[in-house]
C-alpha positions as CSV (number, residue, x, y, z in Angstrom):
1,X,-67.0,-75.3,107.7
2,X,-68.9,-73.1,105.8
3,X,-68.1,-69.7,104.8
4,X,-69.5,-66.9,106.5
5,X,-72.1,-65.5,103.8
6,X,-73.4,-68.7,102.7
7,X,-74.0,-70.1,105.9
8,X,-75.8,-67.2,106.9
9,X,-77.8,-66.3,104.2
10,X,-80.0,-69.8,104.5
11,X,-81.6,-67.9,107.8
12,X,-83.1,-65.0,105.3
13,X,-86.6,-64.8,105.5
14,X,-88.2,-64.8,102.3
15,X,-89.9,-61.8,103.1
16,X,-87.0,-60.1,104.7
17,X,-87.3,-56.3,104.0
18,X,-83.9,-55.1,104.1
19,X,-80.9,-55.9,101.1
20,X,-79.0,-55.9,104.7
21,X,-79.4,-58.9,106.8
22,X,-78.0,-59.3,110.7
23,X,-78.7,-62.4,111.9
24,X,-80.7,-62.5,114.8
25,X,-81.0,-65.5,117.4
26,X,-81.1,-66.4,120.9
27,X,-78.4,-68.1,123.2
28,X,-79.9,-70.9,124.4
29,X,-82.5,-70.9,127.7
30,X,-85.8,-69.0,128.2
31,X,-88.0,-68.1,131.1
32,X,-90.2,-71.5,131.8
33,X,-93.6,-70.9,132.1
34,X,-94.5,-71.0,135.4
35,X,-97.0,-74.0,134.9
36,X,-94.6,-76.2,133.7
37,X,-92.3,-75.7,137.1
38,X,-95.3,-76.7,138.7
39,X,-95.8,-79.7,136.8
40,X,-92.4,-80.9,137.2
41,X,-92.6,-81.0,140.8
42,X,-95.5,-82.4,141.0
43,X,-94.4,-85.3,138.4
44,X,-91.1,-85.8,140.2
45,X,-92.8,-86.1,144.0
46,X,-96.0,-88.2,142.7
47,X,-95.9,-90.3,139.5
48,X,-99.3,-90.9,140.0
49,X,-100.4,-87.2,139.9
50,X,-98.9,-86.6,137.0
51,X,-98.0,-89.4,135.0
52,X,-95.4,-89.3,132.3
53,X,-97.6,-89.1,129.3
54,X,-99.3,-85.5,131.2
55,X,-95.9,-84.4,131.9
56,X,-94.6,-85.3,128.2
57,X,-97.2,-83.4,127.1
58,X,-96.6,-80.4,129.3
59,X,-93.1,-80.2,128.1
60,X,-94.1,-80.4,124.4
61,X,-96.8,-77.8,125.5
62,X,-94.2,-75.2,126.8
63,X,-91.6,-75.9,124.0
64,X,-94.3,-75.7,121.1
65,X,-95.2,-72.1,123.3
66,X,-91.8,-70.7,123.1
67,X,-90.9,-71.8,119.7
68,X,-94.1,-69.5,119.0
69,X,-92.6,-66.4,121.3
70,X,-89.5,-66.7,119.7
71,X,-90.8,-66.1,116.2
72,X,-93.3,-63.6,117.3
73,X,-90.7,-61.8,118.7
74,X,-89.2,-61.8,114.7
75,X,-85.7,-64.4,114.9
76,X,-84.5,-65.6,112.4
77,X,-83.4,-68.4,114.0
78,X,-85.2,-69.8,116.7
79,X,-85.1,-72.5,119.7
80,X,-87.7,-73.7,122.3
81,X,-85.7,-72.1,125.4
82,X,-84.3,-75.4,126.1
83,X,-87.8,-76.4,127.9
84,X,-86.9,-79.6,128.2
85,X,-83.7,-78.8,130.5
86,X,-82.8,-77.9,133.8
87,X,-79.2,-77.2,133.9
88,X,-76.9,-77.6,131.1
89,X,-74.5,-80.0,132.6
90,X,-76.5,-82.3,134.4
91,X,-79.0,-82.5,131.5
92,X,-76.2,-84.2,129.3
93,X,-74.7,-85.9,132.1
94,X,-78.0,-87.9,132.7
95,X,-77.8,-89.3,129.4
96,X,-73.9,-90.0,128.9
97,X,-72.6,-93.8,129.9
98,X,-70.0,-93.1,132.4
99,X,-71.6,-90.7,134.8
100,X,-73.1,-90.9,137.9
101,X,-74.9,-88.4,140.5
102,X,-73.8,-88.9,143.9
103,X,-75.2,-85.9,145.9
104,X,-75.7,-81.6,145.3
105,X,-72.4,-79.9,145.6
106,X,-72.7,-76.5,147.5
107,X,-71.4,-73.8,145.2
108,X,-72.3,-70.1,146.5
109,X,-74.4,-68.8,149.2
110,X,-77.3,-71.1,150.4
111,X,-77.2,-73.0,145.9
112,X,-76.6,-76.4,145.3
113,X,-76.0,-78.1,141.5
114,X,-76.2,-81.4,141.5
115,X,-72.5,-82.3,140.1
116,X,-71.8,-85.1,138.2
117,X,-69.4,-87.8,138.6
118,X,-67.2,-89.8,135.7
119,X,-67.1,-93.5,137.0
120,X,-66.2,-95.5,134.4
121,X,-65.6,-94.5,130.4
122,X,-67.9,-92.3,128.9
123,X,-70.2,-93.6,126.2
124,X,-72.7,-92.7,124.0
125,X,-76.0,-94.8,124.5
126,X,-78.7,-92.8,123.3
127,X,-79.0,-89.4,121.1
128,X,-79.4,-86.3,123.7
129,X,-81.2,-84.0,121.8
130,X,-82.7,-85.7,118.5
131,X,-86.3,-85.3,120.1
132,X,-86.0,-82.2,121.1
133,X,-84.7,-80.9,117.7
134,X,-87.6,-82.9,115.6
135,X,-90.5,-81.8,117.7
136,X,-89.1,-77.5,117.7
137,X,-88.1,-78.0,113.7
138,X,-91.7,-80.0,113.1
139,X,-93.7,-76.5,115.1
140,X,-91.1,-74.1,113.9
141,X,-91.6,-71.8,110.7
142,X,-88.3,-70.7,111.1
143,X,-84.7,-72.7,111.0
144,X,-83.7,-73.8,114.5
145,X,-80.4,-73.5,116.3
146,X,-79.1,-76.4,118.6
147,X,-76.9,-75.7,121.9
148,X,-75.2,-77.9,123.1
149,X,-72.7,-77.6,126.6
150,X,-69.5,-78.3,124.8
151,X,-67.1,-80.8,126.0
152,X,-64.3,-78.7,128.2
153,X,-67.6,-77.5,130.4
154,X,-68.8,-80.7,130.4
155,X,-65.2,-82.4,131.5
156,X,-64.2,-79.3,133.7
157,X,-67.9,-78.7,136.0
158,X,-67.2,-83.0,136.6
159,X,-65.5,-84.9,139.2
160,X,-63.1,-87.4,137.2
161,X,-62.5,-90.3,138.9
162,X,-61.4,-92.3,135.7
163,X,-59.4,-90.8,133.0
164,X,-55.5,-89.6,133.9
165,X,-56.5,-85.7,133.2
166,X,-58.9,-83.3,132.2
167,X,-57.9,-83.4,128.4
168,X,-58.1,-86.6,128.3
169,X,-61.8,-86.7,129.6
170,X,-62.3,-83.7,127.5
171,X,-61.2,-85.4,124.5
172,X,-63.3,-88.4,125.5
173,X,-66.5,-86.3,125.5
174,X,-65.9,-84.4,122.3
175,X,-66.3,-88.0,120.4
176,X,-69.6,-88.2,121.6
177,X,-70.3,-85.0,121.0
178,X,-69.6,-85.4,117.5
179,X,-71.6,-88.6,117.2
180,X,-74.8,-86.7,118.7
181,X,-73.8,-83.9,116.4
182,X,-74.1,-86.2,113.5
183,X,-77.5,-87.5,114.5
184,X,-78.8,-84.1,114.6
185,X,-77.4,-83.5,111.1
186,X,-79.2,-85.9,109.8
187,X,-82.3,-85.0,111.5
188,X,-82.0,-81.8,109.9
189,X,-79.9,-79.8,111.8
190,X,-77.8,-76.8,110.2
191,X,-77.3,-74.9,113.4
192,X,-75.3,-75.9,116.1
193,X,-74.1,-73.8,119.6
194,X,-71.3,-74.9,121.3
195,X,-71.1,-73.8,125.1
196,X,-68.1,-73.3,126.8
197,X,-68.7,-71.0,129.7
198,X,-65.9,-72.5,131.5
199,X,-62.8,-71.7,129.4
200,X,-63.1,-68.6,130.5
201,X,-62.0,-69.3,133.7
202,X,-58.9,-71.4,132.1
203,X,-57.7,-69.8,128.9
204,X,-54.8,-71.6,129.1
205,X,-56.4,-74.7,128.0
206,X,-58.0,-72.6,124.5
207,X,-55.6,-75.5,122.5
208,X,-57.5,-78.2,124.2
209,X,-60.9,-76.6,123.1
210,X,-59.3,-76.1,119.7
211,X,-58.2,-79.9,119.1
212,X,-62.1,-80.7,120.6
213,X,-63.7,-78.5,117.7
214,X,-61.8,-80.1,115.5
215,X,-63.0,-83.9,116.8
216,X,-66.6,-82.2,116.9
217,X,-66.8,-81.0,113.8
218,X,-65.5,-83.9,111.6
219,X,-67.3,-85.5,109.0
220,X,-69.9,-82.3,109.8
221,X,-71.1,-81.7,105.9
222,X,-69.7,-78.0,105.2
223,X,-73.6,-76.3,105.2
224,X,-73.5,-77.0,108.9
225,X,-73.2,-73.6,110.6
226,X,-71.4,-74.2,114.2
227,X,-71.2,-71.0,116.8
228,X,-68.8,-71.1,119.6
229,X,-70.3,-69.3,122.5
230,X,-68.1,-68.2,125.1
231,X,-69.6,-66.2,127.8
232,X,-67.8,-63.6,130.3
233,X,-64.4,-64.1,131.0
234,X,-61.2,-61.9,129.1
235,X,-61.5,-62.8,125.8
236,X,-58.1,-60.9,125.4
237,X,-56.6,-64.4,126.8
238,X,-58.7,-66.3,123.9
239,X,-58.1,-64.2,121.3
240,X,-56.5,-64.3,118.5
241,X,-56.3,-68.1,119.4
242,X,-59.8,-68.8,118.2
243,X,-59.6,-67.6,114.6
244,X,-57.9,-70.6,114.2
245,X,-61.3,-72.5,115.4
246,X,-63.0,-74.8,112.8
247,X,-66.2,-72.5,113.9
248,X,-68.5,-70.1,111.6
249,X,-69.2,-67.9,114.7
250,X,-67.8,-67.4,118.1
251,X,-70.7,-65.7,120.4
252,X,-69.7,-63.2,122.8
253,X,-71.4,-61.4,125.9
254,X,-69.9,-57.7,125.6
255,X,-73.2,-55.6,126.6
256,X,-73.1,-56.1,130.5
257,X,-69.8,-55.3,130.2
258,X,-70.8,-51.5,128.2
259,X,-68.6,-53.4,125.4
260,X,-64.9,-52.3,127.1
261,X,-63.5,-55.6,125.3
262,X,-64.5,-54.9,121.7
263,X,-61.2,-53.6,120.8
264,X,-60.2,-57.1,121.3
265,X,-61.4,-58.1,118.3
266,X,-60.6,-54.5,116.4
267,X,-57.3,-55.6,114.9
268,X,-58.7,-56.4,111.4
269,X,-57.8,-59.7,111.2
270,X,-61.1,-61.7,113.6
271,X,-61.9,-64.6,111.4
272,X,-65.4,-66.1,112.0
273,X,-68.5,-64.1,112.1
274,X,-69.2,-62.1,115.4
275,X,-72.2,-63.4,117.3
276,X,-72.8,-60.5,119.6
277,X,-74.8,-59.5,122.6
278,X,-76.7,-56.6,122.7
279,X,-78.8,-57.0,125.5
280,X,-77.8,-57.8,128.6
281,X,-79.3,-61.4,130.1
282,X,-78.6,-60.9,133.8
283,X,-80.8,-57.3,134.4
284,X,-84.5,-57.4,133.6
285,X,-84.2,-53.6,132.6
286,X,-85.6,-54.0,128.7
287,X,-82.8,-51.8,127.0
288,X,-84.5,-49.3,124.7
289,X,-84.5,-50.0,120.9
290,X,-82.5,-46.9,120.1
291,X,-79.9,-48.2,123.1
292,X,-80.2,-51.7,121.5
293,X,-79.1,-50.2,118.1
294,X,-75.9,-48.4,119.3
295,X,-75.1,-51.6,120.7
296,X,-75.1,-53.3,117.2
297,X,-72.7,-50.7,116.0
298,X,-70.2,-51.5,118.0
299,X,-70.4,-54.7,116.7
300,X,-69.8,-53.2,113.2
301,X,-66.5,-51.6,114.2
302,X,-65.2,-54.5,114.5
303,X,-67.2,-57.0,111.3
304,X,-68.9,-56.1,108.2
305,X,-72.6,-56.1,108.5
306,X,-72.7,-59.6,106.5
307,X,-70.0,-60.8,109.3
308,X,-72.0,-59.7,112.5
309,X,-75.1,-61.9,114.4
310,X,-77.3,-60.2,117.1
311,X,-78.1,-62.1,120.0
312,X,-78.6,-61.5,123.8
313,X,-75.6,-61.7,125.9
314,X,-76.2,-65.3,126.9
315,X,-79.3,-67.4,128.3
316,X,-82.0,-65.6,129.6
317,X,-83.7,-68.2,131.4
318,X,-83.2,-66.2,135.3
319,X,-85.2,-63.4,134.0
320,X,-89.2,-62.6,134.0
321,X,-90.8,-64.1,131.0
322,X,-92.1,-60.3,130.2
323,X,-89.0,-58.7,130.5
324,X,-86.8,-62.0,128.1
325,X,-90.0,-61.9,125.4
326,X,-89.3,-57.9,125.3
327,X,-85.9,-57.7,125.3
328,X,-85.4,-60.1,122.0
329,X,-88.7,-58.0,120.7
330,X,-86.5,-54.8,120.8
331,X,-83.8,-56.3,119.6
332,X,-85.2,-58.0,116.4
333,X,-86.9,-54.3,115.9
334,X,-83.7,-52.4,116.5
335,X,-81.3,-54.7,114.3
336,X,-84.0,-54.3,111.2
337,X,-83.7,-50.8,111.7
338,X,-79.8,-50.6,111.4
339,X,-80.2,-52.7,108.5
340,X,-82.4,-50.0,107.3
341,X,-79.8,-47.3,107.5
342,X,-77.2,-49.7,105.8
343,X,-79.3,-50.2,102.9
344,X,-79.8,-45.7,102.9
345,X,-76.0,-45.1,103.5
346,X,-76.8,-43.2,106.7
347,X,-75.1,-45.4,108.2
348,X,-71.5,-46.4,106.5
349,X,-70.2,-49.5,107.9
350,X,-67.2,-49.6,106.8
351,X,-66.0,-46.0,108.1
352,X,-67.3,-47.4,111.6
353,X,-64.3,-50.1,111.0
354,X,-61.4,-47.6,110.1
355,X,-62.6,-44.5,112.4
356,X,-60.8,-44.4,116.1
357,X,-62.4,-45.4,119.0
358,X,-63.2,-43.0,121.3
């Protein structure tokens, strides 16, 4: 894949004011407008309310609106909050051959998730995510990043009832991830998210996810930047393991955890670029900008500043619009200003790397 600088460096703005340059991005999900919820419902109780050309519209409505948010907030990189989702395993389950839905599952307290069954061979019929990409990259000004649920969450959060194990299945699904990974390449695509919440409850299975990168990301051209993110979870388990990842970037949420598991990556020797979260995703406290930027040094103890991405923790989709759109403001604000001090020498990087933790 491609190398960290290069692959990083087509996200600059043109008018970028800083020599320094953090990369900053969201997860995945957003807040949805609360119109659109309504909308939905209405759409999936009475066709005849609301049609599907109303609620086409409405969907391209909300993801043309959070595109927008996004980039006032300043990313560089950008995606419509996954508007046209629900839930990031039934979403691709819908539209893989080989799955059915045979009732909700109860999971905690009084939630349900509607959990998919494998039936018979998965397949790929249609692309997942092509229309979705076009219609953000055609309202966008900036470059777009696709996430996509990866292909261990995908096998794992599934009854099987086909193939002879998980890896199998897992293996199965990868394929077709790399197929729809292909179509978005040629629609354009240069920045993919990989999902895989649920190897962290199974590190023991990080050389399955390994060998599934590796069927993902062939035939990718090299410009193709691909993020692993990996949320909660001891990364102690995963790690070093995933430096030998065919991935630019493995995304990590270490600020709701007041970044305790940063020395895991402090030996020197983490390979792909740090994606890390600065703000935490499940509190709708807006961390102040002058928190925000003492989070992004700890990021630099462990990466150069040409190494390290700033992003929220994860998804932000269960917090109040207001609070989501002012956390990534802050954010954006607080990484320009530590690129400001790079570019003074008030701040020196690489002394953060080689001084002792407290």
């Amino acid at each position: 894949m491609s190398d960290g600088v290069a692959g990083r460096e087509r996200f600059r703005p043109a008018d970028h004011p800083h020599d320094h340059f953090l990369l900053t991005t969201v997860v995945g999900s957003y807040p949805k407008p609360a119109w659109l919820t309504d909308v939905r419902e209405r759409h999936e109780a009475d066709g005849d309310a609301v049609g599907d050309d109303e609620w086409q519209e409405a969907i391209d409505d909300a993801s043309r609106l959070i595109t927008d948010e996004h980039e006032r907030a300043g990313l560089d990189a950008v995606c419509d909050g996954e508007m046209r989702r629900e839930e990031m395993v039934e979403f691709f389950a819908r539209r893989i051959g080989g799955y059915e839905f045979k009732g909700p599952v109860k999971v905690w307290g009084h939630n349900y998730f509607d959990k998919p069954s494998v039936v018979s061979e998965v397949t790929y019929e249609e692309p997942w995510l092509r229309e979705e990409y076009e219609f953000t990259a055609g309202v966008a000004d900036r470059p777009v990043k696709v996430p996509i649920t990866g292909p261990y969450t995908l096998a794992t959060w599934s009854f099987d009832e086909v193939y002879d194990d998980d890896a199998a299945l897992t293996y199965a699904l990868a394929d077709l991830i790399n197929e729809e990974v292909s179509r978005l390449v040629e629609a354009g695509a240069r920045y993919v998210q990989l999902d895989e919440p649920a190897l962290a409850t199974a590190p023991e299975d990080h050389a399955v996810v390994g060998e599934c990168l590796e069927r993902i990301v062939d035939g990718i051209p090299d410009d193709v930047r691909v993020c692993l993110h990996v949320c909660y979870g001891d990364y102690g388990e995963i790690y070093p393991a995933i430096n030998d990842y065919p991935i630019d970037e493995f995304d990590v949420e270490l600020a709701n955890g007041d970044y305790e598991q940063i020395d895991v990556f402090a030996d020197g020797d983490f390979a792909p670029d740090l994606a890390l979260g600065v703000v935490d995703a499940h509190t709708p406290t807006v961390e102040p900008v002058a928190e925000i930027e003492a989070n992004i040094r700890e990021g630099l103890t462990v990466v150069p500043p040409e190494k390290l991405t700033v992003s929220p923790d994860c998804g932000l989709k269960i917090l109040p619009r207001e609070a989501a759109y002012a956390k990534l403001e802050n954010m954006v604000r607080a990484a320009r200003n530590v690129e400001a001090d790079l570019d003074s020498g008030e701040l020196d990087a690489a002394a953060l790397r080689t001084s002792d933790r407290p």
